[in-house]
N, CA, C and O atoms as a DFTB+ gen file, in Angstrom:
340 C
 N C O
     1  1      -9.053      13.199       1.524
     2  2      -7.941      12.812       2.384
     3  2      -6.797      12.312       1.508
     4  3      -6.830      11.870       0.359
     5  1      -5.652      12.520       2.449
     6  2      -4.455      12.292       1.434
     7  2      -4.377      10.347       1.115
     8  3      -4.686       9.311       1.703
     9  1      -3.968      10.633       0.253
    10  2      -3.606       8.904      -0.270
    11  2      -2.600       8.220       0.522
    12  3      -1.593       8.532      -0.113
    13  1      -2.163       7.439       1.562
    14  2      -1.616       6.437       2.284
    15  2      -1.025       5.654       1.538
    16  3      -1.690       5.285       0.570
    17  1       0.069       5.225       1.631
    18  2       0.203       3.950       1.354
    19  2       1.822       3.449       1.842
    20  3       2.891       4.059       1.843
    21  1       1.376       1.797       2.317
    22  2       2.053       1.701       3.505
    23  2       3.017       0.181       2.628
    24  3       2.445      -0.789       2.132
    25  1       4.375       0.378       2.662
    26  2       5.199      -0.794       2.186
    27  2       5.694      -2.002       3.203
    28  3       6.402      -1.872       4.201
    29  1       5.177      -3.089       2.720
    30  2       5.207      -4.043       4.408
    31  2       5.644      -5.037       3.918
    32  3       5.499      -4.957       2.698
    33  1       6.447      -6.614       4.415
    34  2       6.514      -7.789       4.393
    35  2       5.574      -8.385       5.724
    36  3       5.271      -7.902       6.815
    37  1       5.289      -9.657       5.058
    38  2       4.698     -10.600       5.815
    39  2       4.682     -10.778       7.166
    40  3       3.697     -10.733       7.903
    41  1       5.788     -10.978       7.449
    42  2       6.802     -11.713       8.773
    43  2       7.095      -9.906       9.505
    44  3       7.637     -10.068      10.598
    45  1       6.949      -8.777       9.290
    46  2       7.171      -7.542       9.606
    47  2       6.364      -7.492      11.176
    48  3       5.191      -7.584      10.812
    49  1       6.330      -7.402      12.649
    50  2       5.594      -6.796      13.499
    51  2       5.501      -5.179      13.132
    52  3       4.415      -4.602      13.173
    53  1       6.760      -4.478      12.761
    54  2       6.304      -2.951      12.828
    55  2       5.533      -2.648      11.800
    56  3       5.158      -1.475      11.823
    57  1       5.074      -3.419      10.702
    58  2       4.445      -3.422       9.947
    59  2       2.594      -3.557      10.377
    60  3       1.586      -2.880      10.174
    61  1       2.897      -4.687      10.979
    62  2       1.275      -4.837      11.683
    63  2       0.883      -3.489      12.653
    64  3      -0.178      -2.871      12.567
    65  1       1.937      -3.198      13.548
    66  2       1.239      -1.838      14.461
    67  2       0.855      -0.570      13.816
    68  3       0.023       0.246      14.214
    69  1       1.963      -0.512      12.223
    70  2       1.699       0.938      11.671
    71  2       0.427       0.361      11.284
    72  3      -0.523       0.938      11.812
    73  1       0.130      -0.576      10.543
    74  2      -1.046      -0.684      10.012
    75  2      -2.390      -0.689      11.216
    76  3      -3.502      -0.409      10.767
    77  1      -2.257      -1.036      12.862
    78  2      -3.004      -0.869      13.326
    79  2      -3.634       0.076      13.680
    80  3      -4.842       0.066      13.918
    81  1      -2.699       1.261      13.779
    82  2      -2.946       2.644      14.168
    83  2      -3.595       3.518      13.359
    84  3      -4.349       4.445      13.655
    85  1      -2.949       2.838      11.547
    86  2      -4.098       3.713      10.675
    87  2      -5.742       3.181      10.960
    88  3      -6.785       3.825      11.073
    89  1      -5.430       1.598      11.022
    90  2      -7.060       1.331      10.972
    91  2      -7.708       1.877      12.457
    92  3      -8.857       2.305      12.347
    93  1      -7.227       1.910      13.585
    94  2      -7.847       2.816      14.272
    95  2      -8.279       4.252      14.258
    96  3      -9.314       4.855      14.540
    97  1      -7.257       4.519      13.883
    98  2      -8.167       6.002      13.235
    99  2      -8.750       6.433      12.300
   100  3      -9.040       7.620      12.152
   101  1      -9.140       5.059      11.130
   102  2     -10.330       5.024      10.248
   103  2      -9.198       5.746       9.170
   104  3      -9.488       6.860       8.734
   105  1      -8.211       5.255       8.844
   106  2      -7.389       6.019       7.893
   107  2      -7.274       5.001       6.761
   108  3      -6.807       3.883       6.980
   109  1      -7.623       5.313       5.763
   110  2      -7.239       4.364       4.341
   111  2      -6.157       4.165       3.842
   112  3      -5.436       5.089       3.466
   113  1      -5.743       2.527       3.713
   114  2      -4.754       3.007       3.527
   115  2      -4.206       1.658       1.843
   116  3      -5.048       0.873       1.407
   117  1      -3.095       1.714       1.380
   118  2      -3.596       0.918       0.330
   119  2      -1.816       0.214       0.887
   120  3      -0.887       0.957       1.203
   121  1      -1.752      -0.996       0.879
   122  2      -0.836      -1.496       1.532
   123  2      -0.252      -2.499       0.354
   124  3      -0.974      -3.142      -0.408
   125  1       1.166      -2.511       0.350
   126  2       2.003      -2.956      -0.912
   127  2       3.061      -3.819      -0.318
   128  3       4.062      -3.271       0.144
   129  1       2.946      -5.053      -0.287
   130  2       3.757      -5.742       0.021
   131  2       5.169      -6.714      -0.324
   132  3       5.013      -7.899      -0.620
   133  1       6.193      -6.256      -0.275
   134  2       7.305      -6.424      -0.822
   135  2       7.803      -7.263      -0.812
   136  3       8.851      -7.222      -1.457
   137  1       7.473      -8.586      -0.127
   138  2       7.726      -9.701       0.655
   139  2       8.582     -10.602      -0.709
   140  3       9.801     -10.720      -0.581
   141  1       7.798     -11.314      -2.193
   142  2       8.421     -11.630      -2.580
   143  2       8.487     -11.076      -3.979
   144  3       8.414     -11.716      -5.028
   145  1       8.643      -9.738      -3.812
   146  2       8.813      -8.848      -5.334
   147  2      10.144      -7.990      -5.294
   148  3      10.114      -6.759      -5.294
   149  1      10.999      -8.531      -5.269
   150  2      12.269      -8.183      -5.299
   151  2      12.647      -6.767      -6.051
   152  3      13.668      -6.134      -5.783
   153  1      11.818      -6.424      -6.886
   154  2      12.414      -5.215      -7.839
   155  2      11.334      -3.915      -7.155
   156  3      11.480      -2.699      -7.271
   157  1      10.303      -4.628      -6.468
   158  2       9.452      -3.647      -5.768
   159  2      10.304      -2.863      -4.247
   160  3      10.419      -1.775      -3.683
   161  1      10.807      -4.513      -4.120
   162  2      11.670      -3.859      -2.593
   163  2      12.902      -3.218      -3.118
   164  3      13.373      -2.510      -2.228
   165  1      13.706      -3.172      -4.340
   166  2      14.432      -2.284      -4.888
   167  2      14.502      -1.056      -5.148
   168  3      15.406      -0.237      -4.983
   169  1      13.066      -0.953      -5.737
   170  2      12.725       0.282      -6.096
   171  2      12.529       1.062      -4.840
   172  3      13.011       2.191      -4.938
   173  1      12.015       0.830      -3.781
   174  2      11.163       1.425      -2.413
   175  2      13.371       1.554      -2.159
   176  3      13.886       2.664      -2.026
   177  1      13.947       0.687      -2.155
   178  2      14.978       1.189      -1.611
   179  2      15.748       2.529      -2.005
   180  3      16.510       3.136      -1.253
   181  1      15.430       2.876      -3.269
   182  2      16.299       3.517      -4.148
   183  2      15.302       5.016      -3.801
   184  3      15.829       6.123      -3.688
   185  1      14.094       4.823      -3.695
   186  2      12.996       5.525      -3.369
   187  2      13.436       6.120      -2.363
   188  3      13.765       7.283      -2.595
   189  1      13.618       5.656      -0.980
   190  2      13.768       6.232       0.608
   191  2      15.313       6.227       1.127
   192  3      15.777       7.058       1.908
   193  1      16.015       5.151       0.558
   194  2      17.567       4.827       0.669
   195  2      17.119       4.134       1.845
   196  3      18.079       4.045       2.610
   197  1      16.084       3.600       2.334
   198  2      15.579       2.569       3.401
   199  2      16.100       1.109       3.177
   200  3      16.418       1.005       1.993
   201  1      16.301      -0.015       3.837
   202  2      16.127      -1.007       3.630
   203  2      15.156      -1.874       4.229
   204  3      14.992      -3.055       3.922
   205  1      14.278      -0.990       5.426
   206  2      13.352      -1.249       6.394
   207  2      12.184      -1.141       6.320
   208  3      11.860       0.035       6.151
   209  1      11.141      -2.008       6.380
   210  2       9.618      -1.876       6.445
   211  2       9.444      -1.475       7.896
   212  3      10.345      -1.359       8.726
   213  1       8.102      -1.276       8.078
   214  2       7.009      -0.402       7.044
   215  2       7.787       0.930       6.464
   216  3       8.517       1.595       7.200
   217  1       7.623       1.177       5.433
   218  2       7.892       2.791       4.779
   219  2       6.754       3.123       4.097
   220  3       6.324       2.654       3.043
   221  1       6.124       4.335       5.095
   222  2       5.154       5.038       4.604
   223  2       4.995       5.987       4.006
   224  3       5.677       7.008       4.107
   225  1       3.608       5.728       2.922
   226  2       3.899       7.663       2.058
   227  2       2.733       7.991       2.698
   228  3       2.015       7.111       3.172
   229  1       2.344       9.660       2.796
   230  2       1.469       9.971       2.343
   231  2       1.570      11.142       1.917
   232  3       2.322      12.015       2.349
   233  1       0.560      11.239       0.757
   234  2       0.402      12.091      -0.316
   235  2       1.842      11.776      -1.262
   236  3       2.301      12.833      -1.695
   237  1       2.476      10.808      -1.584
   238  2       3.618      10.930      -1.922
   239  2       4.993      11.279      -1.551
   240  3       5.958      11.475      -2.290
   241  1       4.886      11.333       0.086
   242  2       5.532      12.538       0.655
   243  2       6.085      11.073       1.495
   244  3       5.218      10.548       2.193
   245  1       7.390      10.423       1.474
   246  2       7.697       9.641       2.483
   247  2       7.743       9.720       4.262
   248  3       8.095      10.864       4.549
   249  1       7.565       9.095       5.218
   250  2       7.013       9.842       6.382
   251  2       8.094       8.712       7.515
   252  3       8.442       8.703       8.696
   253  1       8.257       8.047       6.546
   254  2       9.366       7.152       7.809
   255  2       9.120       5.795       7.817
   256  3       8.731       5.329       6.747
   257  1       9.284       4.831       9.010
   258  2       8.834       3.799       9.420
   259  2       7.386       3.410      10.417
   260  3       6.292       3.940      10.218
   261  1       7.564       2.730      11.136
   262  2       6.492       2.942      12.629
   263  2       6.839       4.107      13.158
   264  3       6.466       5.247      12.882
   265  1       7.812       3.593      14.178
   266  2       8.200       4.776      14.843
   267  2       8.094       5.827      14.737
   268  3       7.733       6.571      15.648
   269  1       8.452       6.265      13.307
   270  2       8.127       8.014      13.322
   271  2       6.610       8.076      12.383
   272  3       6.715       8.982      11.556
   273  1       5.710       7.608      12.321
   274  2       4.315       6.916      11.928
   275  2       3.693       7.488      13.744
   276  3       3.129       8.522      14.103
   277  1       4.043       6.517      14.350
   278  2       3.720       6.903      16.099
   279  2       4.194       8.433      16.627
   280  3       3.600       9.118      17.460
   281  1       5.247       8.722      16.014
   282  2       5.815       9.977      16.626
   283  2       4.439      10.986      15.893
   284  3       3.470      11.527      16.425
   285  1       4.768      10.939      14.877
   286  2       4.088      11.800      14.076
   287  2       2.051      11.782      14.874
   288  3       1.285      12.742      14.956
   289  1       1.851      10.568      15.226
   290  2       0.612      10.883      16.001
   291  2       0.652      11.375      17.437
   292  3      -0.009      12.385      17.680
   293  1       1.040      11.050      18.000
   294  2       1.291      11.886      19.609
   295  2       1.742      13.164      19.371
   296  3       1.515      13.903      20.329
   297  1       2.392      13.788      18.288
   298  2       2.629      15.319      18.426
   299  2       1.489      15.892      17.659
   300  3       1.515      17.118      17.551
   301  1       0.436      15.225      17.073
   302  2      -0.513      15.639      16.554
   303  2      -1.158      16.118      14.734
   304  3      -2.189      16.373      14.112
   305  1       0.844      15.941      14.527
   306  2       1.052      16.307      12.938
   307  2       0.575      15.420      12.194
   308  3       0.342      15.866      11.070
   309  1       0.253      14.046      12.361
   310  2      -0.431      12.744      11.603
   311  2      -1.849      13.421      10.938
   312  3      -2.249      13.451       9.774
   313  1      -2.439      13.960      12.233
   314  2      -4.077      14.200      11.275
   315  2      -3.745      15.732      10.858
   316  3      -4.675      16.265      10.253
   317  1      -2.658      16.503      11.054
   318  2      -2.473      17.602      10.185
   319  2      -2.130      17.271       9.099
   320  3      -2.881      17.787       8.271
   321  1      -1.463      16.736       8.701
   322  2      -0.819      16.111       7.247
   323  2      -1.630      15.830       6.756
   324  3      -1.889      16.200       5.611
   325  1      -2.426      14.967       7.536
   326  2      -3.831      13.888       6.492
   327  2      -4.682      15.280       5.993
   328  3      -4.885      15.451       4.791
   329  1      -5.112      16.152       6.896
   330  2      -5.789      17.330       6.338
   331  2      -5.496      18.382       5.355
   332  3      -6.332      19.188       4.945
   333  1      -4.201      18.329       4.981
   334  2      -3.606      19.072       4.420
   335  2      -4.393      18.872       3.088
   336  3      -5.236      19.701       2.743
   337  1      -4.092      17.690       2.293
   338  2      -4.738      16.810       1.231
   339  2      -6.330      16.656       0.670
   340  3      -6.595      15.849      -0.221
């Protein structure tokens, strides 16, 4: 399965739901928190041009925030992607 990994602060709610939805569907995920690493949340910016948590990869492949984390499961492409890997 593809490698996950999910960029979050502390104090984040959309952070807690993306992360709930992977652990419901038994998805691994390795979670990096930016909260007080300033050159980490730099880099992730310069990375996505985001300034917003959660920003998720998988496989290396940036995938969005929650929202499109959720989108991406109701149209069904979430566990296509994961299979791809």
């Amino acid at each position: 399965m593809a490698e996950v990994i999910v960029y979050t602060t502390r104090i984040c709610p959309y952070c807690v739901r993306a992360k709930q939805l992977l652990t419901r569907k038994g998805i691994a995920f390795r979670e990096v928190d930016v909260s007080d690493d300033p050159l980490e949340r730099q880099a992730l910016v310069q990375r996505t041009g985001q300034r917003t948590v959660p920003q998720i990869f998988i496989a290396d492949q940036s995938i969005g925030g929650c929202d499109d984390l959720y989108a991406l499961d109701r149209s069904g492409e979430l566990d296509r992607l994961l299979a791809r890997y």
